[in-house]
FIDO-996484 format. One record per residue: residue number from 0; residue in one letter; x negated, y negated, z negated of N, C-alpha, C in turn. Coordinates in steps of 0.02 Angstrom, whole numbers, padded with zeros to 5 digits. Each point is the difference from the previous one (the first is absolute). Layout:
BEGIN
+-----+-----+--------+--------+--------+--------+--------+--------+--------+--------+--------+
|   n | res |     nx |     ny |     nz |    cax |    cay |    caz |     cx |     cy |     cz |
+-----+-----+--------+--------+--------+--------+--------+--------+--------+--------+--------+
| NUM |   a |      X |      Y |      Z |      X |      Y |      Z |      X |      Y |      Z |
...
+-----+-----+--------+--------+--------+--------+--------+--------+--------+--------+--------+
% end
This chain:
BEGIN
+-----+-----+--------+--------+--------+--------+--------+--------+--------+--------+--------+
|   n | res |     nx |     ny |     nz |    cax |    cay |    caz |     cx |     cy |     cz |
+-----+-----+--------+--------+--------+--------+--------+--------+--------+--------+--------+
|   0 |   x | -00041 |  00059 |  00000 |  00041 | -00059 |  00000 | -00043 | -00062 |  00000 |
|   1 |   x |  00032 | -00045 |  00010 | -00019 | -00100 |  00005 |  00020 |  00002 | -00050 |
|   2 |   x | -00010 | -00022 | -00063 |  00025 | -00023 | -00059 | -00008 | -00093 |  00003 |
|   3 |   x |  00056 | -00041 |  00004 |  00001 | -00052 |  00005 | -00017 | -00039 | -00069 |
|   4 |   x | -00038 |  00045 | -00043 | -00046 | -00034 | -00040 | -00047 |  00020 | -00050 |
|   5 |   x | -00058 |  00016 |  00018 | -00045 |  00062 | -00028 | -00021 | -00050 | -00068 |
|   6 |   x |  00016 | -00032 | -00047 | -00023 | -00012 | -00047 |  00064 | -00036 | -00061 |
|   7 |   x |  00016 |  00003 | -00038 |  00050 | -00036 | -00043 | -00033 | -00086 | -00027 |
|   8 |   x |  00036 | -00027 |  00036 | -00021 | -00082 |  00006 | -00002 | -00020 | -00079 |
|   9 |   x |  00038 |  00017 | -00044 | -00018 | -00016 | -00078 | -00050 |  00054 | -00024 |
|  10 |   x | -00046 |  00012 |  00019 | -00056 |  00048 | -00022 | -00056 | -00018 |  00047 |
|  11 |   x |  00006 | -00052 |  00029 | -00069 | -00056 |  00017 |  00005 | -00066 | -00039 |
|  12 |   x | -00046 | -00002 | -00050 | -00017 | -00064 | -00010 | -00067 | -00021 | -00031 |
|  13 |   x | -00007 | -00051 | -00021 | -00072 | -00031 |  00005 | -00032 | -00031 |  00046 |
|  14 |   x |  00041 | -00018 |  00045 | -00023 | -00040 |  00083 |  00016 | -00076 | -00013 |
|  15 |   x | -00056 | -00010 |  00021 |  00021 | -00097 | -00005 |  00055 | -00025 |  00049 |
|  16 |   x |  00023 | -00040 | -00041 |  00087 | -00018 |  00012 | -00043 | -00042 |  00080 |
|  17 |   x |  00079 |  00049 |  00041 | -00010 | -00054 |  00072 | -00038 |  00050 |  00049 |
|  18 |   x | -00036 |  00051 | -00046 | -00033 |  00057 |  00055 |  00056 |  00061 |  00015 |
|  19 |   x | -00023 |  00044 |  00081 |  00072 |  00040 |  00010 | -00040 |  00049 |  00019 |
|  20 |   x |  00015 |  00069 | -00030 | -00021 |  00060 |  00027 |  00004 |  00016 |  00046 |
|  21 |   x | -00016 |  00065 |  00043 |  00024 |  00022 |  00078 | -00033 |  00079 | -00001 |
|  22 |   x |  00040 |  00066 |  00017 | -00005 |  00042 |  00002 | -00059 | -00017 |  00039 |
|  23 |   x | -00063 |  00075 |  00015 | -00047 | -00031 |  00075 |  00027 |  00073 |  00010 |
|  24 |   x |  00002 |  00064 | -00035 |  00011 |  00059 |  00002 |  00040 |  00038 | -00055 |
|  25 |   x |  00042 |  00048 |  00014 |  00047 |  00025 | -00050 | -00010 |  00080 |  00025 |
|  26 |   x |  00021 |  00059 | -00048 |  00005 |  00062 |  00013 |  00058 | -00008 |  00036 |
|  27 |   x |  00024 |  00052 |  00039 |  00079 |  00020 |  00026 | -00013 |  00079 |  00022 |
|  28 |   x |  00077 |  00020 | -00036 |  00012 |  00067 |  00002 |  00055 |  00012 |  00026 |
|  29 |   x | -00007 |  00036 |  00038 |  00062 |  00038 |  00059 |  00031 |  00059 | -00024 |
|  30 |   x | -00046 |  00064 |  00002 |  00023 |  00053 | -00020 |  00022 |  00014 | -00077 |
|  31 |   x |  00019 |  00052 | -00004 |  00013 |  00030 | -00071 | -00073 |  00018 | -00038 |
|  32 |   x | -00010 | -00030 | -00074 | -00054 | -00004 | -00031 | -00016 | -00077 | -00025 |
|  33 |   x | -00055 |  00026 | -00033 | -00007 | -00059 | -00040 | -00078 | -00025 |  00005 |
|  34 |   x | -00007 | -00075 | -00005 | -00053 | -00033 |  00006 | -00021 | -00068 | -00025 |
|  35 |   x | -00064 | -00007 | -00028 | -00029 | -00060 | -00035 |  00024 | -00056 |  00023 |
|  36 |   x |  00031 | -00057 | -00029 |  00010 | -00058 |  00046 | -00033 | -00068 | -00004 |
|  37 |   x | -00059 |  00027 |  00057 | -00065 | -00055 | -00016 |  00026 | -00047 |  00049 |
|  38 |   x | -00013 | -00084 | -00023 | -00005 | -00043 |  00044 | -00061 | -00033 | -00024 |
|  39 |   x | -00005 | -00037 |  00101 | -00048 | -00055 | -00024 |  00028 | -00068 |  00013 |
|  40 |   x | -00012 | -00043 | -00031 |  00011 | -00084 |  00008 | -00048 | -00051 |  00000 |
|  41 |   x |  00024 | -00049 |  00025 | -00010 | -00062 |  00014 |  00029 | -00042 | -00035 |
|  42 |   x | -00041 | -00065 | -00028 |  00015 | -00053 | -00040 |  00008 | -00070 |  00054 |
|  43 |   x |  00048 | -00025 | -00021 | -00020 | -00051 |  00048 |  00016 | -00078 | -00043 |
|  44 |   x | -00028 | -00062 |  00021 | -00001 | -00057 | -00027 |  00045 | -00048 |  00074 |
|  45 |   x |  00055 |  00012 | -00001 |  00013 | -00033 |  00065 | -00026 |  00036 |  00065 |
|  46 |   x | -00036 |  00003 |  00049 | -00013 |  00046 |  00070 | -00072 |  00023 | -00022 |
|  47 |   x | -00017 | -00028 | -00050 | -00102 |  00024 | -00050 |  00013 |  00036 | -00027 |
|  48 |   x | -00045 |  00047 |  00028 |  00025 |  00085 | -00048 | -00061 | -00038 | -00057 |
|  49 |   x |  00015 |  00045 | -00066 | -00048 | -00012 | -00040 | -00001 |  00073 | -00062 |
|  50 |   x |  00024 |  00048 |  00054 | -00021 |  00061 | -00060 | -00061 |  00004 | -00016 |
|  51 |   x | -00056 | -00034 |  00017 | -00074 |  00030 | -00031 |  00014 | -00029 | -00059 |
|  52 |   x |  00049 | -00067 | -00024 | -00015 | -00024 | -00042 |  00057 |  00060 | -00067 |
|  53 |   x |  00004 |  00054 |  00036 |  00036 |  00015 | -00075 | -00027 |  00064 | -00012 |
|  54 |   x | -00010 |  00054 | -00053 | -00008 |  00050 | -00012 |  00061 |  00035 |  00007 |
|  55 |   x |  00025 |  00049 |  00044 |  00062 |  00028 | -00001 |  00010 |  00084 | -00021 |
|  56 |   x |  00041 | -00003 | -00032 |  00002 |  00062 | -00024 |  00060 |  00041 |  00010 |
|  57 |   x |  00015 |  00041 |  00028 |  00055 |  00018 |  00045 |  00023 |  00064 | -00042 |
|  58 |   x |  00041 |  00029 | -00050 |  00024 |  00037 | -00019 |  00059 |  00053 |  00062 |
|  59 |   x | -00018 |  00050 |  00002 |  00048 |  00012 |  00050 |  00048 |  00064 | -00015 |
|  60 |   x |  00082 | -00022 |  00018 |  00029 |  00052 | -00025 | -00013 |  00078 |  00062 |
|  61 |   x |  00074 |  00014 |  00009 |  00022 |  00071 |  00038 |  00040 | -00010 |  00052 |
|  62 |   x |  00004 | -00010 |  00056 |  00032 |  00025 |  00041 |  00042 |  00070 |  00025 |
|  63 |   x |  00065 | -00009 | -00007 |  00018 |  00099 |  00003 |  00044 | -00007 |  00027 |
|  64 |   x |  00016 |  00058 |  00068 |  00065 | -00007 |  00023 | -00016 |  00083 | -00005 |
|  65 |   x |  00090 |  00012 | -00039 |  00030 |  00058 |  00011 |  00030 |  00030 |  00048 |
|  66 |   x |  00006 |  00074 |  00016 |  00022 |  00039 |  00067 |  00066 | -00022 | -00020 |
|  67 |   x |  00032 | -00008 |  00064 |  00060 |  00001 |  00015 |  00039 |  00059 | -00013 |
|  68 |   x |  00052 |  00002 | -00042 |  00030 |  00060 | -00024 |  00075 | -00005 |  00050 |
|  69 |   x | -00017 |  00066 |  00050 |  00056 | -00010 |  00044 |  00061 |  00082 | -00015 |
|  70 |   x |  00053 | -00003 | -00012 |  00036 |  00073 | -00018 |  00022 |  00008 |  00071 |
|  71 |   x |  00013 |  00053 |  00014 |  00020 |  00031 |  00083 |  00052 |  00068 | -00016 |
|  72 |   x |  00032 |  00030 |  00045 |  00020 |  00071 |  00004 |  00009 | -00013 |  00055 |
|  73 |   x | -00038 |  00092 |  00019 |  00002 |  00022 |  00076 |  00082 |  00021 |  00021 |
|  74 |   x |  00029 | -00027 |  00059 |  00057 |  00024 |  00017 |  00025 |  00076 |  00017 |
|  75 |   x |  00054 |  00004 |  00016 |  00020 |  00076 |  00007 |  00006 | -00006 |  00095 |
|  76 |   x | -00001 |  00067 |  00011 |  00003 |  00024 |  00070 |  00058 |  00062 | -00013 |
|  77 |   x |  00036 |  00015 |  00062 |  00033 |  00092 |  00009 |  00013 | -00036 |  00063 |
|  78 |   x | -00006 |  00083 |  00036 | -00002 |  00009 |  00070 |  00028 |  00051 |  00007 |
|  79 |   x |  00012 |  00041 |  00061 | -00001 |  00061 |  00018 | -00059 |  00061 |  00016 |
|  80 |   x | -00008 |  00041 | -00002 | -00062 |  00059 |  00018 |  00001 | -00011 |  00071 |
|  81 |   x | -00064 | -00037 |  00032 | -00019 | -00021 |  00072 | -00057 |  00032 |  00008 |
|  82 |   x | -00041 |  00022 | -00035 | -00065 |  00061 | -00003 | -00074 | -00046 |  00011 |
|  83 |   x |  00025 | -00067 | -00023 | -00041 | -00043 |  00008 | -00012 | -00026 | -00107 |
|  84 |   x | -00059 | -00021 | -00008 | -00014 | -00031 | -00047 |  00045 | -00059 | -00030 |
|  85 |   x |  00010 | -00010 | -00048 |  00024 | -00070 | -00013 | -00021 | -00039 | -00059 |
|  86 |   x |  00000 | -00053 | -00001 | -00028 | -00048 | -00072 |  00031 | -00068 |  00015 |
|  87 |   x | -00008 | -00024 | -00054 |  00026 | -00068 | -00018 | -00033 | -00038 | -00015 |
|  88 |   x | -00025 | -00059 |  00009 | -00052 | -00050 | -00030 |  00047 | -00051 | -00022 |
|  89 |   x |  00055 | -00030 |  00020 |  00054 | -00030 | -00035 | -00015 | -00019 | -00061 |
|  90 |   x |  00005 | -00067 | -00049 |  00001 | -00007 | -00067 |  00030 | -00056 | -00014 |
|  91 |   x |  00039 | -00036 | -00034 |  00007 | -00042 | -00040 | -00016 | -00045 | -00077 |
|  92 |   x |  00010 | -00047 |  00004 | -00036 | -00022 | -00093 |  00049 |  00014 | -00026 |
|  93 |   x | -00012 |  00049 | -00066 |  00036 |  00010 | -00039 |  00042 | -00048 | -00051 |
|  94 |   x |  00048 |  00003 | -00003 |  00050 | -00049 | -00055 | -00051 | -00049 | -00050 |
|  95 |   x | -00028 |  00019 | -00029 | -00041 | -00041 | -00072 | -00067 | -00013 |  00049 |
|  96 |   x | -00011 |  00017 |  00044 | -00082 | -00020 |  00028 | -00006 | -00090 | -00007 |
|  97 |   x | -00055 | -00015 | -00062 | -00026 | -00058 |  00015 |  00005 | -00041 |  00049 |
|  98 |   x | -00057 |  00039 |  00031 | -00013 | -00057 |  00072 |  00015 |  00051 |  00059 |
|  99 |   x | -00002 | -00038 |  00047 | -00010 |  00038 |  00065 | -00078 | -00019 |  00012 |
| 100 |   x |  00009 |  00024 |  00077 | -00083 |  00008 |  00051 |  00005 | -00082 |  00001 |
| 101 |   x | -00070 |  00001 | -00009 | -00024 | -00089 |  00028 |  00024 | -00017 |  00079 |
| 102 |   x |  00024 | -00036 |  00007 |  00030 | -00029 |  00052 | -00049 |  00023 |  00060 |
| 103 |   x |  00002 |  00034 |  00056 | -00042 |  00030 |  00064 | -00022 |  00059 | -00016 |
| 104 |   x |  00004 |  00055 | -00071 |  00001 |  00024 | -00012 |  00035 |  00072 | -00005 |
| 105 |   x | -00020 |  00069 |  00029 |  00040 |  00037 | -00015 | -00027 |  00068 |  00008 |
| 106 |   x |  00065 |  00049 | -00048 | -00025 |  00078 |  00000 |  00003 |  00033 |  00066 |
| 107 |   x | -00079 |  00043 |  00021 | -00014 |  00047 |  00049 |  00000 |  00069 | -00045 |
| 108 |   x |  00028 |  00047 |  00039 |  00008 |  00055 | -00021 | -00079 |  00027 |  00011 |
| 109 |   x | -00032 |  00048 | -00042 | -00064 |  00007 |  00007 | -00009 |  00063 |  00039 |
| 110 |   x |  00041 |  00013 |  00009 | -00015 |  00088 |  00039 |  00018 |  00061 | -00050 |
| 111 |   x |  00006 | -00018 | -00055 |  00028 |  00059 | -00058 |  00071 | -00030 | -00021 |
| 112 |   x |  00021 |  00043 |  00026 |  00091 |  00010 | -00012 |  00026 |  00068 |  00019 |
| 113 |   x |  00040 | -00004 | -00060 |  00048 |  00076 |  00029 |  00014 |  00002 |  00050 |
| 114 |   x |  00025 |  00062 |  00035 |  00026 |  00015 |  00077 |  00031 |  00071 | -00031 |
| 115 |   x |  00080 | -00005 |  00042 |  00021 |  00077 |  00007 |  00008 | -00005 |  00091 |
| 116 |   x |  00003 |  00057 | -00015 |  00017 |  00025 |  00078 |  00032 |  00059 | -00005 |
| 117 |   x |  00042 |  00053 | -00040 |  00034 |  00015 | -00004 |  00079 |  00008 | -00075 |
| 118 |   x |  00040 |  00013 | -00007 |  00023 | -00021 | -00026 |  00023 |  00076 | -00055 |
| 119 |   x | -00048 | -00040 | -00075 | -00001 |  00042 | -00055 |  00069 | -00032 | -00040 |
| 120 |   x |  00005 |  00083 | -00062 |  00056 | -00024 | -00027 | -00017 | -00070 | -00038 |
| 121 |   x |  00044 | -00056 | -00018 | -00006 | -00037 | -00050 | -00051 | -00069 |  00035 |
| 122 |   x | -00014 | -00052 | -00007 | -00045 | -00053 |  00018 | -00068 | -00012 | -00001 |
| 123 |   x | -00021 | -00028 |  00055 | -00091 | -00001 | -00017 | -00001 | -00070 | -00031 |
| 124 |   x | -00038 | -00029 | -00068 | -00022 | -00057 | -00005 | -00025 | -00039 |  00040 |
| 125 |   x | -00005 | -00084 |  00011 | -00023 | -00019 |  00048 | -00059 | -00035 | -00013 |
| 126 |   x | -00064 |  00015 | -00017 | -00042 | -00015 | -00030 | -00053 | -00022 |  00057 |
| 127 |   x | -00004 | -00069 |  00003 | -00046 | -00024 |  00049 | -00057 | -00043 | -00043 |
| 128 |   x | -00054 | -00004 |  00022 | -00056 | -00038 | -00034 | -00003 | -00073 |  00085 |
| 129 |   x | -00019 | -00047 | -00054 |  00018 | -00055 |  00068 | -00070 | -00062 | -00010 |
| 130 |   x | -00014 | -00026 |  00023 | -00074 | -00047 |  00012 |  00052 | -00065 |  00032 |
| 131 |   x | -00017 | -00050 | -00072 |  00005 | -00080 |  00022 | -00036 | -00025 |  00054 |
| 132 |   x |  00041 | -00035 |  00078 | -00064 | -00019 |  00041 |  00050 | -00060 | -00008 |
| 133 |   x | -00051 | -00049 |  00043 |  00020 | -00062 | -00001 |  00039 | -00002 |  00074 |
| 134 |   x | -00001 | -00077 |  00035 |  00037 |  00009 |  00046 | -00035 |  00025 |  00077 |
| 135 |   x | -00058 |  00011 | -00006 | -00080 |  00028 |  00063 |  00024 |  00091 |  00003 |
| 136 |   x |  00016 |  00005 | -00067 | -00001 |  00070 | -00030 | -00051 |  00046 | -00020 |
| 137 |   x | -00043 | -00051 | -00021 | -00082 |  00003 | -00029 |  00042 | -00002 | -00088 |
| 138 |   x | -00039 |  00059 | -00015 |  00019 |  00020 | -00088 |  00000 | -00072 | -00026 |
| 139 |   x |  00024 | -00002 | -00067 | -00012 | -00064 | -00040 | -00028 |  00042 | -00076 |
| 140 |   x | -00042 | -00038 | -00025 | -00026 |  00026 | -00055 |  00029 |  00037 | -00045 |
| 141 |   x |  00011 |  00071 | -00012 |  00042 |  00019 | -00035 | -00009 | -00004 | -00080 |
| 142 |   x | -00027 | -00037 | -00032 | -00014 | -00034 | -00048 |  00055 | -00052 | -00034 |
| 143 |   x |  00026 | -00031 |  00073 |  00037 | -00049 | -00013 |  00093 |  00010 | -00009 |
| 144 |   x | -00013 |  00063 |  00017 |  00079 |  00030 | -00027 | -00009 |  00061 | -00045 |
| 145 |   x |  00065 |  00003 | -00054 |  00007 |  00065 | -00038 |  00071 |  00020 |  00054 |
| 146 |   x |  00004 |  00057 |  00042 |  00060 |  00009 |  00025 |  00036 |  00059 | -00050 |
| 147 |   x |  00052 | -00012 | -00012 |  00008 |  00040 | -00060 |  00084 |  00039 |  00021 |
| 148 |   x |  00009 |  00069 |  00010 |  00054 |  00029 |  00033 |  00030 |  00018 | -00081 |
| 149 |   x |  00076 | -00046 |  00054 |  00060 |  00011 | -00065 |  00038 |  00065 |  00009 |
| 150 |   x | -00018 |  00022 |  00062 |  00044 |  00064 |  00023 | -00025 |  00024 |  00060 |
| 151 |   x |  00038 |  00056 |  00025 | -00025 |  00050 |  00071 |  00062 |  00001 |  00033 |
| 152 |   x |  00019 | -00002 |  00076 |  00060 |  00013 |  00036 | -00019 |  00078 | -00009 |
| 153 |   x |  00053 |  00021 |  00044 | -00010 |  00069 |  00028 |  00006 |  00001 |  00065 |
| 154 |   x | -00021 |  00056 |  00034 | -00004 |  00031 |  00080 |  00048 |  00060 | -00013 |
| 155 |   x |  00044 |  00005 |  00040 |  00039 |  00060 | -00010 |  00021 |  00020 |  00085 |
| 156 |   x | -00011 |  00075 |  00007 | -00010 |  00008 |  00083 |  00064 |  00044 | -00003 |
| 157 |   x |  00069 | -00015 |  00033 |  00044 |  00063 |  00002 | -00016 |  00048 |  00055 |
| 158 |   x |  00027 |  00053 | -00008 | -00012 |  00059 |  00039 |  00053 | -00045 |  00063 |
| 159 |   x |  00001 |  00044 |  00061 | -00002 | -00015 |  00067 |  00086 |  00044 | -00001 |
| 160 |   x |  00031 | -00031 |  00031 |  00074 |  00050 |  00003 | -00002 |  00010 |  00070 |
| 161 |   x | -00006 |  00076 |  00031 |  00017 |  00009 |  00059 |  00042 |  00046 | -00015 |
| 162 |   x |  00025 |  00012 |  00059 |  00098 |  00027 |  00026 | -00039 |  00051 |  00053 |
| 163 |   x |  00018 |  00043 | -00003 | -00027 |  00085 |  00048 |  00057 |  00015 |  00000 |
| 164 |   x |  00043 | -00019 |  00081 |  00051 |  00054 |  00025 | -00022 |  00055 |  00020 |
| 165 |   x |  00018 |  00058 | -00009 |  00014 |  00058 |  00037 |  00069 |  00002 |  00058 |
| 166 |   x | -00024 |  00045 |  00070 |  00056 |  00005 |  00043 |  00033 |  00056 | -00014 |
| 167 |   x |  00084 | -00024 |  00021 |  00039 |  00053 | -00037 |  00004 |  00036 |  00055 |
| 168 |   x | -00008 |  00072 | -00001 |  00015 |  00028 |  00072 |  00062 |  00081 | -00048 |
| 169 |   x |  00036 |  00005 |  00072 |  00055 |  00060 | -00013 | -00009 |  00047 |  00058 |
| 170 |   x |  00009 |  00058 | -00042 | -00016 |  00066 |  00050 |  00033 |  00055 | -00054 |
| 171 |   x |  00028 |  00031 |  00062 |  00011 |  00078 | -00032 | -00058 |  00048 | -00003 |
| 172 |   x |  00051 |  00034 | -00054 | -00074 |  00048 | -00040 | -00006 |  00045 |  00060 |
| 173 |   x | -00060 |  00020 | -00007 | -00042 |  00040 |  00057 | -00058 |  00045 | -00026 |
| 174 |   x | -00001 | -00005 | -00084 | -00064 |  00009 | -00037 | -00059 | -00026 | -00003 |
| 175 |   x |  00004 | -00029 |  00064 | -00078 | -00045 | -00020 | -00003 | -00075 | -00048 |
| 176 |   x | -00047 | -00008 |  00002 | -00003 | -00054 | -00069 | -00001 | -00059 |  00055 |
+-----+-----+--------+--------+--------+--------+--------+--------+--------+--------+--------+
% end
């Protein structure tokens, strides 16, 4: 982040009245984690810098940004038995989810997800693992989210209904079959 003000203005003083500070350099933190928050400054007397004239002593706090805590559940699928694979990458934010995805942001299915392809008794869970990309679809630090599943859809494959007529045929008996 830009923090629009890396120092608390009542926790500078001792500057001769009429002189004005000026960031020259500040830390900034983007990702999830935490970091020292060193600046450097400038004194100024009107457009005359005059920091040589001061001893400065720069106490510096923490910078921390927390992962984004996003809740999700994977959606449900049912189909028919086509003898083909099936899966769902489908998800929604769950009811209580905090936040959503940062704006250009969103879930890619990673390649591990259930699949049926034929159809067992009872439901398959729909358990997909998914990778935050941005909007390129280049990963985004996964540091910077906790994705946290409130639930699983299901995949459920019904069996296939086919209809097999037989032709009716009539004949007198003759003994043969």
């Amino acid at each position: 982040g830009d923090p629009t003000n890396v120092y608390a203005e009542d926790n500078v003083n001792e500057f001769v009245e009429g002189h004005t500070i000026s960031v020259v350099t500040h830390t900034e933190i983007t990702d999830a984690g935490s970091k020292q928050n060193e600046i450097t400054i400038a004194v100024y007397q009107g457009e005359t810098e005059v920091t040589a004239n001061y001893q400065i002593e720069v106490v510096c706090g923490t910078l921390s940004v927390a992962a984004r805590e996003v809740h999700i559940v994977t959606n449900d699928w049912q189909g028919m038995y086509d003898g083909q694979p099936h899966d769902c990458t489908d998800w929604h934010y769950a009811e209580n989810s905090p936040f959503t995805l940062v704006d250009g942001h969103a879930l890619q299915a990673d390649g591990t997800q259930a699949t049926i392809t034929e159809p067992i008794p009872g439901q398959t869970t729909n358990i997909v693992a998914y990778t935050v990309v941005d909007g390129d679809g280049n990963a985004v630090n996964a540091a910077n989210y906790n994705i946290v599943y409130d639930g699983y859809g299901t995949l459920y494959l019904s069996p296939r209904t086919v209809v097999v007529n037989t032709d009716t045929v009539n004949w007198v008996y003759d003994g043969q079959a």
